[in-house]
Backbone as CSV, one residue per row, in Angstrom:
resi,resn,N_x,N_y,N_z,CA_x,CA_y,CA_z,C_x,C_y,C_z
1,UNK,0.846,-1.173,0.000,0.000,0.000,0.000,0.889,1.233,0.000
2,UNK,0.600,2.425,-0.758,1.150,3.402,-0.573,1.423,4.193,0.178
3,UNK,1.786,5.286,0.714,1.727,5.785,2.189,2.472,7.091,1.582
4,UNK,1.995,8.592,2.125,1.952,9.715,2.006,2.039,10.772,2.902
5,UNK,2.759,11.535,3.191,3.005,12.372,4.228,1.437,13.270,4.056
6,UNK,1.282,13.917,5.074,-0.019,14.621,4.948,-0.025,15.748,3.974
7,UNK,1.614,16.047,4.340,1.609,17.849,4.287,1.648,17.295,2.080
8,UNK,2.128,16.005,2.141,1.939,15.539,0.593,0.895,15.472,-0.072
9,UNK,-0.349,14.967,0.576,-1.533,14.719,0.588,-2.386,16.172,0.234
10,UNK,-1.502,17.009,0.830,-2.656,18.182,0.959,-2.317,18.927,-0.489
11,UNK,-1.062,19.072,-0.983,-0.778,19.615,-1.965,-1.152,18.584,-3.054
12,UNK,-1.284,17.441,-2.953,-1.562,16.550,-4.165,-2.630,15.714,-4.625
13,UNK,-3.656,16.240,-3.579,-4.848,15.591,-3.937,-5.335,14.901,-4.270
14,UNK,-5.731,15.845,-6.019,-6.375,15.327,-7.151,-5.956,14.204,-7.742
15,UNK,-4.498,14.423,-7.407,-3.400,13.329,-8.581,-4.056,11.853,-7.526
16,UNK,-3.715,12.184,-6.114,-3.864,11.060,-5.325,-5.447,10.104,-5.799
17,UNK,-6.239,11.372,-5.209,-7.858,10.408,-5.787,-7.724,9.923,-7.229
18,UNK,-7.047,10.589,-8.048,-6.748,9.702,-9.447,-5.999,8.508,-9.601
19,UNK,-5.208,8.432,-8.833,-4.516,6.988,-8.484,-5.741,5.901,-7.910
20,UNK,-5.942,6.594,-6.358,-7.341,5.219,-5.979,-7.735,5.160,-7.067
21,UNK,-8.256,5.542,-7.960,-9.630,5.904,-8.853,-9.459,4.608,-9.797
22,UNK,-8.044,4.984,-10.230,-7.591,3.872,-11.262,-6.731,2.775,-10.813
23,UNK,-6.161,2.358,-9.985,-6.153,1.360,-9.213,-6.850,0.551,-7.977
24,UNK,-7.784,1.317,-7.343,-8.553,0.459,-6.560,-8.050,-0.016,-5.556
25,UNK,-6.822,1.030,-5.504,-5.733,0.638,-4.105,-5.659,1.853,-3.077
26,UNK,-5.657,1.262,-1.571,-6.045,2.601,-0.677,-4.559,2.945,-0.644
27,UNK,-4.818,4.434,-0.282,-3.211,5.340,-0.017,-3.839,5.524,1.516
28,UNK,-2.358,5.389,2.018,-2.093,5.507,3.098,-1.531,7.180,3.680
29,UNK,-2.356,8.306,4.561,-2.172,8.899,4.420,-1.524,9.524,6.003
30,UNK,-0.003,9.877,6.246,0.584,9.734,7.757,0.806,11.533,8.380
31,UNK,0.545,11.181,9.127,1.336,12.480,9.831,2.035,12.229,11.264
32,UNK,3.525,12.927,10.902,4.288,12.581,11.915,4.831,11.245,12.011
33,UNK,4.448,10.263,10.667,5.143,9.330,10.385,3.875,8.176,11.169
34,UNK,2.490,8.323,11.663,1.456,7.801,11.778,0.764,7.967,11.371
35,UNK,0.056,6.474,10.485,-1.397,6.293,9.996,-2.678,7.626,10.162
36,UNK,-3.004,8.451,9.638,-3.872,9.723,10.237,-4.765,9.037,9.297
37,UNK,-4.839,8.620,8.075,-6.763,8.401,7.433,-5.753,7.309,6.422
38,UNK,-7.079,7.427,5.303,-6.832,6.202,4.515,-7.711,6.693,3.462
39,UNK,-7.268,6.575,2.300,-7.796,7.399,0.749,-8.439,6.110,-0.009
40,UNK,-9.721,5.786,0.049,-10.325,4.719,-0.670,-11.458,4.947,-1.726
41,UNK,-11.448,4.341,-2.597,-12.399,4.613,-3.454,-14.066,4.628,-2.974
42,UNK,-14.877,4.866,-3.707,-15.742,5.041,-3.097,-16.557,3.423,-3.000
43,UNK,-16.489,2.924,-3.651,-17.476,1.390,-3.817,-16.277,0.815,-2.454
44,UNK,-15.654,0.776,-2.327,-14.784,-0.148,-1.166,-15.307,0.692,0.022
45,UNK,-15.290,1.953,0.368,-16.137,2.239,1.065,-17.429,1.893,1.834
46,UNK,-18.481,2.470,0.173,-19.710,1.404,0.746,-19.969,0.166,0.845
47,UNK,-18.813,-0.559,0.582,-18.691,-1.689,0.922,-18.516,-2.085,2.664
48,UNK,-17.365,-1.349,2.798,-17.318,-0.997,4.590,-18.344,-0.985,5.318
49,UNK,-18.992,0.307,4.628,-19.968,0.881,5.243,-21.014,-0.494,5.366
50,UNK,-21.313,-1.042,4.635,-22.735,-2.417,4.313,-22.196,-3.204,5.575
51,UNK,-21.130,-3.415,5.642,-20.341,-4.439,6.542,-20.332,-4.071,8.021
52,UNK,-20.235,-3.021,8.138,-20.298,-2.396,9.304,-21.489,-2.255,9.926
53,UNK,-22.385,-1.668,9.102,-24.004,-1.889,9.481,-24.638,-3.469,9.854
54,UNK,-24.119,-4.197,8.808,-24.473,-5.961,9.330,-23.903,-5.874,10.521
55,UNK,-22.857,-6.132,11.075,-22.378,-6.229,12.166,-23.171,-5.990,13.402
56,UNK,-23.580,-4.085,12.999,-24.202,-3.717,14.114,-26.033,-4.139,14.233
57,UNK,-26.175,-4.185,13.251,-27.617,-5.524,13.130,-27.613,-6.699,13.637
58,UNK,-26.192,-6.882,13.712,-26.143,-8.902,14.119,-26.264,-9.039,15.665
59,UNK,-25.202,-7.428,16.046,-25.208,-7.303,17.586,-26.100,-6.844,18.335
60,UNK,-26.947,-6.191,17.570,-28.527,-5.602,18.087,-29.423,-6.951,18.463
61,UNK,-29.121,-7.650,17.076,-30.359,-8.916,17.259,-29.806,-9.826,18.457
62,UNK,-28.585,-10.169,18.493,-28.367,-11.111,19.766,-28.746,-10.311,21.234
63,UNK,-28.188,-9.331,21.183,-28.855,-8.269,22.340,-30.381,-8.470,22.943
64,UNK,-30.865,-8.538,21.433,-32.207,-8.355,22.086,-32.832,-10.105,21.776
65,UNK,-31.838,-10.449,21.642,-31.793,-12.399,22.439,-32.171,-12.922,23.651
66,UNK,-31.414,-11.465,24.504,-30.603,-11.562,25.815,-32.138,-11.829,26.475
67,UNK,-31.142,-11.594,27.901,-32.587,-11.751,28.869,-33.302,-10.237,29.117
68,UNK,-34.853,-10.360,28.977,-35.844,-9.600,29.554,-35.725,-8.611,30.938
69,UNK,-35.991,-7.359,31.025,-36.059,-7.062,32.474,-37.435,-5.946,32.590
70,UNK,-38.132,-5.811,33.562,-39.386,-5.363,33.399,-39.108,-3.551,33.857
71,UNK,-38.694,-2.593,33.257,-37.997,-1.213,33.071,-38.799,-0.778,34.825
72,UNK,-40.017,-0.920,34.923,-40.529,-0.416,35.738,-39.452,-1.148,37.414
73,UNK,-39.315,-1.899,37.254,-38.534,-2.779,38.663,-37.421,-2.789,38.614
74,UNK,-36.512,-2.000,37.036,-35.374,-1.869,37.326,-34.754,-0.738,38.009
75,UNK,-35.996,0.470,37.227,-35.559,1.564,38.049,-36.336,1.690,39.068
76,UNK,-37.104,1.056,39.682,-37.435,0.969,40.999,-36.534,0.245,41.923
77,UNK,-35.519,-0.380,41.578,-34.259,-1.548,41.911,-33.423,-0.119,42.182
78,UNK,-32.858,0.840,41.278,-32.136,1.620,41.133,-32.554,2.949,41.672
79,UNK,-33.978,2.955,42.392,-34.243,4.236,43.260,-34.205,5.270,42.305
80,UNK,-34.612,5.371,41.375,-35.338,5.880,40.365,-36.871,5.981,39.957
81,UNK,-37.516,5.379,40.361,-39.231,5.390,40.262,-39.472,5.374,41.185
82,UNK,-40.626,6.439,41.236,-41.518,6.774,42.312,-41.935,5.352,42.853
């Protein structure tokens, strides 16, 4: 993967998104000689993005797998309800 100083990044942009664009390869973009972002095309993106959302769907649904608690007796447990 490629890798780019920031202060490189900032002056070179266009050229950069033209590289992802036509290779389909993320640039690596550092400051201070650390990882600061990551230059990806856009379909690998929403690809992320789809992936990331399943995830948090998968962890919602087991969640609400879990066990039951009746809201009214919890915060009455917790001295919270009248």
């Amino acid at each position: 993967m490629k890798s780019v100083a920031l202060t490189e990044a900032k002056t070179q942009l266009s050229s950069l998104v033209d590289e992802v664009r036509a290779s389909g390869e993320p640039i690596e973009i550092r400051e201070r000689g650390e990882p600061a972002a990551y230059l990806v095309e856009v379909e690998t993106f929403k690809r992320l993005r789809e992936i990331e959302d399943s995830v948090r769907t998968e962890q919602l649904r087991r969640d609400l797998e879990g066990p039951k608690y009746d809201l009214e007796n919890v915060l009455a447990k917790l001295g919270l309800y009248p």
